[in-house]
C-alpha positions, 0 to 999 in steps of 0.5 A, a space after each residue: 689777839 685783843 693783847 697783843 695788838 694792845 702791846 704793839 699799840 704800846 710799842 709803837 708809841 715809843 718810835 717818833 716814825 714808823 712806817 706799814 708796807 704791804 708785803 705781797 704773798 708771792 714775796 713773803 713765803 713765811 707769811 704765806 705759810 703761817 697764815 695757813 696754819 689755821 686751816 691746814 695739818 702741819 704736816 701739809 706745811 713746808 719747813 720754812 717756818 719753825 713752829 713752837 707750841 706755846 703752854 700760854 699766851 706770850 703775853 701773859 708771861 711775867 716779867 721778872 723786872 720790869 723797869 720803864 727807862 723813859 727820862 719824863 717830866 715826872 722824874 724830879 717830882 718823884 724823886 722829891 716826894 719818895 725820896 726827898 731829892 731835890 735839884 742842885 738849882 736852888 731855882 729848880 728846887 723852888 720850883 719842883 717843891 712848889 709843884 710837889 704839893 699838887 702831886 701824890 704818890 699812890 703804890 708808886 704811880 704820880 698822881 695829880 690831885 685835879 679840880 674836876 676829878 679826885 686824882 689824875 694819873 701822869 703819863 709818861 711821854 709814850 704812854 701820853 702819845 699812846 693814850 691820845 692815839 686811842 681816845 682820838 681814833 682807836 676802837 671807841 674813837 671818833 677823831 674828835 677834835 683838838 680841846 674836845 680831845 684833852 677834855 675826854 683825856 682828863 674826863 677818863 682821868 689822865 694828865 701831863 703838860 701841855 696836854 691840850 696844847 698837844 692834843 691840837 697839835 695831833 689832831 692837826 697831824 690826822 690825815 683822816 680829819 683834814 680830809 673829812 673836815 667840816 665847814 662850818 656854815 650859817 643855816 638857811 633859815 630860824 632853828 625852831 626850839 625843841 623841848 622834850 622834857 623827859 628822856 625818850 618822850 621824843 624821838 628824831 628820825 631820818 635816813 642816811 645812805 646810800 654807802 658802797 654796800 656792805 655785806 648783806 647788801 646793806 647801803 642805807 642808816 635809819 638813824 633815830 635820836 631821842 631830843 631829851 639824851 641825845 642817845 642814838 640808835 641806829 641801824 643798817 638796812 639794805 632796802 627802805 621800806 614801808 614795812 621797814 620804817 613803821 617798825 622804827 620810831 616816827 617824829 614830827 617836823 622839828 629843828 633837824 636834830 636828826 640830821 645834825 646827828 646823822 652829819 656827826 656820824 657820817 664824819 665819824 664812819 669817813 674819818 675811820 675809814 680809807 680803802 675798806 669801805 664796805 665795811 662802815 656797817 663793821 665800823 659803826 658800833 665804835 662811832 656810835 659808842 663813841 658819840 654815846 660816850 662823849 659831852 654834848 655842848 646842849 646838855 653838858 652831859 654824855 648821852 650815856 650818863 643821862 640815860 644810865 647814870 654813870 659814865 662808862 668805863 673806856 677802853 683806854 682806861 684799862 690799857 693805860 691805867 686809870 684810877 678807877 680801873 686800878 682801884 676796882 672794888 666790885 662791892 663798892 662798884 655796885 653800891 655807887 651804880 645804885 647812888 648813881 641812880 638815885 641821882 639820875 632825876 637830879 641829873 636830867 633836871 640839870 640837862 634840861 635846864 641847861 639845854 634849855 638856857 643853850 637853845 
């Protein structure tokens, strides 16, 4: 199902408009039949439906052609650089020639040699709309906002132009985010400096709660933060008890780090939910990956990165492509975790030294 949502996903993309209605079941007598077909014989079924037995899956059928129609911006660089083509315009030339030069051609795909990374993977329009429909709000989104939202496309390793400039403008078209919006105000009193000078020495700790309850019974979030990472854990309970906070990390009075994050989470668990409230515990993985896998200003690292070494690998970057996720070689994969962790200390000296000159 995983597949064929991600191909609907894709599909979607493609249309300026679309639209979801809600179709009742006494309306919908095919619907209504298919959806017992997992718990009922065939032969209890009506024959309204045809029924045909797949030997695989239809989306792993493949394609004999498969040819991508969509006019994009990368069609003169491409053509000059497989084919040396370049537009009548004596002016368009100059400039598809000047442009050329940042590009490369990878068994076929355009690809722009970046300052931050080795090569980033253009993007057609649709695949550009696709790729920030999923970082912004897809299964590890966070509905993060407009220049974050550029930045962690061009981190996964992803261009097209104007791809900031569009990135706001999507964020400014998510009903969820204005809703849940944040106002940014001045605290009440000083922030006392908190230090922690290695990772996990340190832990925040507070409660968040109560939500509509959940299955279980569960309204309420312990939430613990460490102060060196910024890696959080958290955990959905249905009572808060002695016995219950004791098996959970204590911490001292400090500069409500915990309570910035738990604000961050809580905007995280709205802004993906609208009707089905009860089911933010279901939701929460996603906002807390999400969180673990994005930059933080104070340490201009991901809380994964600092306690791992290495980013982790997002879903969007299979679906659309990345050059990491195409150029997979599992030998050098595993040698370049194990340099990663040789420089882990590196790393953390460069947080600290950089949360500390933040604070």
């Amino acid at each position: 199902m995983a597949a064929y949502l991600a191909i609907a996903k894709e599909l979607v993309s493609s249309f300026y408009v679309f639209e979801m209605q809600r179709v009742s079941r006494n309306e919908n007598e095919k619907a209504d039949v298919l959806s017992r077909l997992s718990t009922e014989a065939l032969a209890r079924l009506d024959g309204s439906v045809y029924i045909k037995n797949l030997a695989e899956p239809s989306h792993q059928v493949k394609e004999v052609v498969s040819i991508e129609m969509e006019p994009s911006w990368m069609d003169p660089i491409v053509a000059y650089l497989r084919d040396d083509i370049l537009p009548e315009d004596r002016v368009e030339a100059r400039k598809v020639r000047g442009h050329t030069a940042r590009y490369t051609l990878v068994e076929g795909e355009l690809y722009k040699r970046s300052v931050s990374s080795p090569l980033l993977r253009c993007l057609t329009p649709s695949r550009a709309l696709y790729t920030l429909a999923e970082v912004h709000k897809g299964i590890c989104g966070s509905h993060m906002g407009g220049r974050h939202l550029a930045y962690k496309v061009l981190q996964l390793g992803f261009y097209w132009p104007n791809m900031q400039k569009q990135a706001i403008q999507y964020v400014k078209t998510c009903e969820q985010c204005q809703k849940f919006a944040s106002i940014p105000c001045q605290p009440a009193t000083e922030l006392a400096s908190v230090l922690s000078p290695i990772p996990f020495a340190m832990w925040g700790m507070d409660v968040l709660g109560n939500f509509t309850p959940a299955s279980g019974g569960r309204k309420y979030l312990v939430v613990a933060v460490d102060y060196f990472t910024k890696w959080v854990e958290a955990e959905p309970l249905a009572r808060i008890t002695r016995q219950q906070m004791e098996k959970s990390v204590s911490y001292p009075q400090a500069n409500g780090q915990a309570e910035v994050t738990n604000h961050t989470l809580l905007a995280g668990i709205k802004r993906r939910l609208t009707e089905a409230k009860a089911r933010w515990v279901d939701e929460l993985p996603s906002v807390l990956w999400s969180y673990q896998t994005t930059v933080r200003t104070p340490t201009g690292e991901s809380p994964f990165r600092l306690t791992y070494g290495t980013e982790a690998l997002a879903p969007v970057e299979i679906l659309a492509g990345s050059l990491r996720s195409l150029s997979f070689n599992e030998r050098i994969y595993q040698d370049g975790l194990r340099a990663n962790l040789d420089f882990l200390d590196e790393i953390r000296e460069d947080a600290l030294l950089r949360n500390v000159a933040y604070q």
